[in-house]
VOGU-3710 file (C-alpha; in Angstrom, 3 decimals, decimal comma):
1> xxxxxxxxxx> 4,858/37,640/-2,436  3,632/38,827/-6,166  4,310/34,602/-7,188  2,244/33,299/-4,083  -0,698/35,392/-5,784  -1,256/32,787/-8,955  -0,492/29,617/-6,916  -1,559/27,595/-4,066  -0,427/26,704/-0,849  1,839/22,985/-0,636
11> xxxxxxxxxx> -0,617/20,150/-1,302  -3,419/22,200/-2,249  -4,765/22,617/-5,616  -7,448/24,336/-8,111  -9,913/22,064/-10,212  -11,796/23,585/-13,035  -13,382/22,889/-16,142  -14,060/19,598/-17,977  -12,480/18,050/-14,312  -14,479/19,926/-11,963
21> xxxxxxxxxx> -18,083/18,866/-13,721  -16,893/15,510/-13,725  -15,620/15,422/-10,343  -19,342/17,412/-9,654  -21,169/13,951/-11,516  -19,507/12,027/-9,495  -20,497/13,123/-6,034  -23,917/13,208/-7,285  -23,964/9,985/-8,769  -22,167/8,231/-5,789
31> xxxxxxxxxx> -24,414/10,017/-3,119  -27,806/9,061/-4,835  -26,714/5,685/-3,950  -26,454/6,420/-0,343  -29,852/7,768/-0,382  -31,357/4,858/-1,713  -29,946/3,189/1,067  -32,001/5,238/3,451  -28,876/7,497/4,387  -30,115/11,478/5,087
41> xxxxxxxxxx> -27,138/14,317/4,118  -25,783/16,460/7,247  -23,646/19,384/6,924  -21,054/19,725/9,629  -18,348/22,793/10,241  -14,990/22,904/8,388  -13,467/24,357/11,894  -14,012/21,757/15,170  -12,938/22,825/18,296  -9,911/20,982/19,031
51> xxxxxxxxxx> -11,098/18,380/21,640  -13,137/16,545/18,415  -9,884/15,194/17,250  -8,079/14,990/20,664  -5,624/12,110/21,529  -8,138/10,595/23,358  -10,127/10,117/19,777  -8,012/8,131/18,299  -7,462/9,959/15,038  -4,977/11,192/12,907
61> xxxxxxxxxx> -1,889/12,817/15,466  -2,320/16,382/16,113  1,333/17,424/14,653  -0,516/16,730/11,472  -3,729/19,070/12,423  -4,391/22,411/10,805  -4,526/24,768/14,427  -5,943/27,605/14,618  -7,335/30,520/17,434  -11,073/32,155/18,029
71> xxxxxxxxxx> -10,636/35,502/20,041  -11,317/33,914/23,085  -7,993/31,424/22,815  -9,514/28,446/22,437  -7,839/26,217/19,700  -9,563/25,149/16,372  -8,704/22,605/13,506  -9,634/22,364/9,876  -11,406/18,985/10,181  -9,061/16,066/9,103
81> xxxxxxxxxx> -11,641/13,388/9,250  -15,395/13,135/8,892  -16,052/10,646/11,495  -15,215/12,610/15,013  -17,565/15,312/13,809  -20,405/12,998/12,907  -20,285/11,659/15,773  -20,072/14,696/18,148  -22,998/16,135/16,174  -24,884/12,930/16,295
91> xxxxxxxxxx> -24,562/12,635/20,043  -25,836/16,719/20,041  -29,010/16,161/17,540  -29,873/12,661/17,314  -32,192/10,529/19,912  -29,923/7,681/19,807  -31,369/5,150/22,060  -34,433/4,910/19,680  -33,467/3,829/16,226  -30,379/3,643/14,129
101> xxxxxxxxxx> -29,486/7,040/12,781  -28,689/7,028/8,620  -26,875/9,803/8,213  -23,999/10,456/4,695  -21,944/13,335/4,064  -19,951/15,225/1,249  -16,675/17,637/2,282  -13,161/18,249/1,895  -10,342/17,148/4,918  -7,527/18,424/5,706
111> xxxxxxxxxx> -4,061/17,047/6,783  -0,774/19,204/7,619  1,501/16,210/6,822  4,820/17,258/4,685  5,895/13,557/4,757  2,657/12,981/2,628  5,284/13,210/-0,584  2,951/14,014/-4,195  -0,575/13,387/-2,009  -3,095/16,363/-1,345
121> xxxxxxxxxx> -3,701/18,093/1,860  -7,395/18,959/1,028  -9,117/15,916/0,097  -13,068/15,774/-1,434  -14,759/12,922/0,814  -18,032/11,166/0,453  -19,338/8,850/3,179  -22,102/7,401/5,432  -22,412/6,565/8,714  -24,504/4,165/10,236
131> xxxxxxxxxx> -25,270/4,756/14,253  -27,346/2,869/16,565  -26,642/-0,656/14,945  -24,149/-2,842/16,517  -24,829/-6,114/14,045  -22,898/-8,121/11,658  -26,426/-6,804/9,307  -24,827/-3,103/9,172  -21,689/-4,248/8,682  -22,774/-5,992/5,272
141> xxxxxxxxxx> -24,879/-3,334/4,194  -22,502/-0,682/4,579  -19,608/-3,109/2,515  -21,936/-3,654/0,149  -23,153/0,049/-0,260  -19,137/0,666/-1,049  -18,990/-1,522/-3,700  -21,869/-0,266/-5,554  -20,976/3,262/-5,001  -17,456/1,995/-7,147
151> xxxxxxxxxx> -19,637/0,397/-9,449  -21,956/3,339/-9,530  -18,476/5,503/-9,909  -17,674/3,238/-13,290  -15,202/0,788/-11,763  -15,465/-2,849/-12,362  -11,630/-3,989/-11,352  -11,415/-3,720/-7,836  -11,759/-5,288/-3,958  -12,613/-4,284/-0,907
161> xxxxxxxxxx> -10,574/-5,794/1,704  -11,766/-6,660/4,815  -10,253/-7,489/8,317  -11,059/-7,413/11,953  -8,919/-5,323/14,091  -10,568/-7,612/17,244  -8,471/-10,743/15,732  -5,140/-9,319/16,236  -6,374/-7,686/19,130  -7,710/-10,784/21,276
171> xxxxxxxxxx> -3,776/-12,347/20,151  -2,101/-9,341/21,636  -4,098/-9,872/24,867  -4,079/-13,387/25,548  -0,437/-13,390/24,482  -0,073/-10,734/27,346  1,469/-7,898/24,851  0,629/-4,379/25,638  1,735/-1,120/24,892  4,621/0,171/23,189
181> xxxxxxxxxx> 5,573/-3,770/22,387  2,030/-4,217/20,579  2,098/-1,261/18,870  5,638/-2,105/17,663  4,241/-5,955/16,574  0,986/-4,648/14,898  3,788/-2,215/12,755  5,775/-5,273/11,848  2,807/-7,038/11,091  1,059/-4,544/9,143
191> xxxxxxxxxx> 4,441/-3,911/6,913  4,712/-8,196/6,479  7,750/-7,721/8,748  7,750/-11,841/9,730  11,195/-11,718/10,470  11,018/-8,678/12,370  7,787/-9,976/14,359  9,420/-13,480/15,046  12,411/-11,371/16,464  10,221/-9,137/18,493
201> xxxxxxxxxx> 8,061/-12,688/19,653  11,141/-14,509/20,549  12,487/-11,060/23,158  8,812/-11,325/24,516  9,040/-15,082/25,443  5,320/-15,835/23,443  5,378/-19,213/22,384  2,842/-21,492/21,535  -0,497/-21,816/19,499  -1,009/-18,004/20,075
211> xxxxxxxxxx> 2,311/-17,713/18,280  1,925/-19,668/15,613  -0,915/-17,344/14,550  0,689/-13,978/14,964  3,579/-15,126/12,590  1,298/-16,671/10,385  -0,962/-13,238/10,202  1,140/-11,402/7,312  -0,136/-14,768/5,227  -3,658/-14,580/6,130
221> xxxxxxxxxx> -5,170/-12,769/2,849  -7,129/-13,686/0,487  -10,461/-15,551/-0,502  -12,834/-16,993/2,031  -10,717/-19,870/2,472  -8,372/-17,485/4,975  -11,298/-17,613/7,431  -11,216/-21,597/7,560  -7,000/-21,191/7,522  -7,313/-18,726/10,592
231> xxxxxxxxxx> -9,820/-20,703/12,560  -7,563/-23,819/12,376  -4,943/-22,097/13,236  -6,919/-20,260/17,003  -8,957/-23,488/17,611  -9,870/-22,505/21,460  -8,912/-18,766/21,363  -10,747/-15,859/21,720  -9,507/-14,557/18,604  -11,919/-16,996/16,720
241> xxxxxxxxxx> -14,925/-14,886/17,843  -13,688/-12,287/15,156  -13,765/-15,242/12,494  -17,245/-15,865/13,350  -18,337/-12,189/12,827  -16,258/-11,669/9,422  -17,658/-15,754/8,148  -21,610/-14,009/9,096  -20,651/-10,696/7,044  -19,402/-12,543/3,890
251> xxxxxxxxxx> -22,523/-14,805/4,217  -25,080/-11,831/4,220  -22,585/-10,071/1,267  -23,432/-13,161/-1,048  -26,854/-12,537/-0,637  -26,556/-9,327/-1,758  -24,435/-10,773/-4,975  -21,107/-8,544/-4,240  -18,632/-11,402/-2,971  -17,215/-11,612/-5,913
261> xxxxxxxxxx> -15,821/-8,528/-4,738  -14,864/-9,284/-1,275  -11,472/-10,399/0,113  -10,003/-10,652/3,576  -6,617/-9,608/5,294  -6,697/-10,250/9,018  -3,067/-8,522/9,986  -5,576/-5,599/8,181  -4,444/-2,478/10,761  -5,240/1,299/10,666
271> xxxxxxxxxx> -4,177/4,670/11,819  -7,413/5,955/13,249  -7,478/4,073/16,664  -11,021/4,255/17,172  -12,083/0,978/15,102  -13,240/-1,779/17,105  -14,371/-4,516/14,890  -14,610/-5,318/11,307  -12,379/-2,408/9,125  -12,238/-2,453/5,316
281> xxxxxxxxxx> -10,792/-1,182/2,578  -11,080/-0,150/-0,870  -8,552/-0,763/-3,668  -8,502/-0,752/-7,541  -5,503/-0,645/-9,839  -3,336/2,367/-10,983  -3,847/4,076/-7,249  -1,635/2,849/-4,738  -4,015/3,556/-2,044  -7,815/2,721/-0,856
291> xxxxxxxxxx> -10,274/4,579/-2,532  -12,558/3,270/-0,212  -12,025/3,024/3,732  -14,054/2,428/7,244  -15,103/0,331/10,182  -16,613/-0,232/13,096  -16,154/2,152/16,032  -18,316/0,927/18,851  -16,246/3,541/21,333  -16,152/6,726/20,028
301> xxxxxxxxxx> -20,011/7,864/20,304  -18,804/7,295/24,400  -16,577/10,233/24,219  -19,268/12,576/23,150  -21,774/11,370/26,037  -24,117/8,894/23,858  -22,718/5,271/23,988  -23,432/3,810/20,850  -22,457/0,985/18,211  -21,288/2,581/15,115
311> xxxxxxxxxx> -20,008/1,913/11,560  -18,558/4,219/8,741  -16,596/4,703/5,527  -15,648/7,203/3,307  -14,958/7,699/-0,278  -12,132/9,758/-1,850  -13,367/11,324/-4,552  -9,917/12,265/-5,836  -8,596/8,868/-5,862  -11,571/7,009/-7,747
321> xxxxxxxxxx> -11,347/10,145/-10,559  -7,441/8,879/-10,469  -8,157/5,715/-10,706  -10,881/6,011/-13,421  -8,434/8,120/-15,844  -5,807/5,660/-15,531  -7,974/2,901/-16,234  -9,183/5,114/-19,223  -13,250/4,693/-18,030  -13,782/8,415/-17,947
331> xxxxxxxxxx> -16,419/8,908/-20,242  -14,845/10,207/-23,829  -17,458/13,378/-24,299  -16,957/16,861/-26,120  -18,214/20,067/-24,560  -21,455/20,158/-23,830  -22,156/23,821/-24,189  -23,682/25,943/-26,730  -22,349/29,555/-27,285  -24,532/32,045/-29,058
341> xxxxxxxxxx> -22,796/35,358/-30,695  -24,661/38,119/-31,581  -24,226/41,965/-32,089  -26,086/44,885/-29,888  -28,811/45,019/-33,109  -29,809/41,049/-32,257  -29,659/41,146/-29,011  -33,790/40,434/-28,501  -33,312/37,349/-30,736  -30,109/36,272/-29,111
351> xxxxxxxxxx> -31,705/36,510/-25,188  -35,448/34,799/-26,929  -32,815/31,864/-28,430  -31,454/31,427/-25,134  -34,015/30,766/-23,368  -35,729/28,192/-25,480  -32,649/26,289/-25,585  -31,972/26,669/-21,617  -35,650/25,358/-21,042  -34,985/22,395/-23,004
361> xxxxxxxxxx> -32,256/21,518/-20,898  -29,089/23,118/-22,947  -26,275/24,898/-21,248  -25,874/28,179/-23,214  -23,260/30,914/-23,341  -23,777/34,073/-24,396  -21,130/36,513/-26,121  -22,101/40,073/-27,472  -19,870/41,222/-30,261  -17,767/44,565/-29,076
371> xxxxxxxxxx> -17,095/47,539/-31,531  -15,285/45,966/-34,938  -15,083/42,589/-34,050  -16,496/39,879/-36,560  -18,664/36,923/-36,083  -16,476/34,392/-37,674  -13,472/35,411/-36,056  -14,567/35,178/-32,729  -16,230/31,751/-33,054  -12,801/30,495/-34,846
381> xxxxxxxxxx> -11,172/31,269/-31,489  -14,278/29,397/-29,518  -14,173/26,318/-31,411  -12,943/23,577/-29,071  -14,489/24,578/-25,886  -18,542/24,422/-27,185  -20,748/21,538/-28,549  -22,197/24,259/-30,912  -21,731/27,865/-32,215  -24,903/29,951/-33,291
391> xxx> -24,826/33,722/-34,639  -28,055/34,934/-33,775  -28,621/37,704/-36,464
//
């Protein structure tokens, strides 16, 4: 038990110094941009009851929930995903029948998944959501808000990547696939399983042009050019109605000057099963995962009693300071503070010092000198960790 006390639990960790105020910067830099896009901070309850994150959701699976019990029985969860709760507490405060509700968000997750191997069970999360607005406008804005708020963050190398999970969806239904067999295709897909998927087509008896697009869907990234590729390829299915919305979306991102960087994947898939349109993506080098991720979710509001179109995304703040140390743009600055020593005899000149320098803007620690220590000695040991070292005398 005496080891536990110095260390924390699996997939947890501490953050402190030089880290921590950066990591502190950063969520203040990257939510001033979501407040100049009209976006208002809520605050909502690390603990949900458990229905917020139910099956019926579509989020994360419960095995991987943190559970818990109030003294009356019922069961709580550490949230796992900023999205459920937004919306619960939107449908609870927010008149949402009026106009679109702008509301952003800064918190820590948390997922009980051992089979996340070197990843983080408490994650630091910025995002926005957007409720009220069911148009191919919000959907823009909001991709275009995540790619300043990486540009804001000090990236310049990366892409958001953007699908439509209604595209593989409208293929699934008109090529009569349901269930456990289109959840097993959308896996294949997903991993660029084609000869798994062709397998998997050819047991299912789908054959023609609906075919020829789901085995062509693992090839279907890239530039702009995939949306012409696609819509040659579903000439006179449904599917092409998703091609239409995500051709609208890059349109309005040009005029906002970020399509340079936009791509598209349309076997694009995720785990949260409440997306019902456009989804997107976030990626930069030297992470191996999205820094940035959201969608539509024109269903979920439903579940909390207030129908409503919707659209979201979040930002790990862990994985953009990753990716910003490996791609060596953390800024290069010493320690900022200033540490003034002084003896029990200066102590009126130390505290006037102090505050002078504090109301000019200065961080300053103080350090009284104890019974035989000396001056020099004890700012030999301090040098390193201050900008500047002043014995008030």
């Amino acid at each position: 038990m005496k080891n536990r006390l110095l260390h924390t639990p699996d997939g947890m960790r501490d953050i402190y110094n030089g880290e921590c105020e950066r990591k502190q910067a950063l969520e203040a830099g990257l939510s001033g941009v979501m407040r100049s896009h009209g976006f208002r901070m809520i605050e909502t309850p690390s603990l949900e009851f458990f229905d917020v994150f139910s099956k019926e959701v579509g989020t994360i699976p419960s095995s991987e929930l943190y559970r818990f019990f109030d003294r009356e029985g019922n069961t709580l969860v550490l949230r796992p995903d900023f999205t459920p709760s937004i919306a619960r507490a939107a449908s609870k405060y927010f008149p949402l029948e009026t106009e679109p509700v702008r509301l952003c968000y800064a918190g820590n997750t948390f997922v009980n998944s051992t089979s996340y191997q070197g990843r983080l069970c408490e994650n630091t999360q910025l995002g926005a959501e957007l409720i009220g607005d069911g148009s191919a406008d919000a959907d823009a804005e909001m991709i275009a808000m995540a790619v300043r708020m990486l540009l804001e963050a000090g990236l310049t190398d990366f892409q958001i990547s953007v699908g439509n999970v209604r595209f593989l969806g409208s293929l699934l239904e008109e090529a009569g696939i349901r269930d456990d067999d289109a959840e097993e295709l959308t896996r294949l897909l997903s991993n660029r399983n084609s000869f798994g998927a062709g397998q998997l087509l050819d047991r299912l008896h789908v054959e023609g042009p609906v075919r020829k697009v789901l085995e062509a869907l693992p090839g279907l990234v890239g530039s702009r050019d995939v949306l012409d590729k696609a819509r040659a390829l579903s000439e006179g299915l449904a599917a092409c109605e998703a091609l239409d919305r995500l051709s609208l979306i890059y349109d309005i991102l040009d005029l906002y000057g970020v399509a340079g960087h936009i791509s598209f994947d349309l076997g694009m898939t995720s785990r949260y099963m409440y997306y019902t349109g456009v989804i997107f993506r976030g990626y930069t080098y030297g992470v191996g995962e999205a820094v940035i991720k959201g969608g539509r979710y024109d269903g979920l509001l439903a579940h909390f009693g207030k129908p409503s179109p919707s659209i979201g995304f979040v930002a790990v703040i862990g994985l953009i300071m990753n990716a910003l140390e490996r791609q060596s743009a953390v800024p290069g600055e010493g320690p900022q503070r200033i540490l003034i020593i002084y003896g029990p005899d200066s102590r009126p000149k130390a505290a006037a010092l102090a505050a002078k320098l504090r109301g000019e803007g200065e961080s300053v620690a103080m350090r009284v000198l104890g019974p035989g220590e000396d001056a020099k000695e004890v700012a030999a040991r301090s040098e390193g960790n201050y900008r500047e070292i002043i014995e008030a005398r």
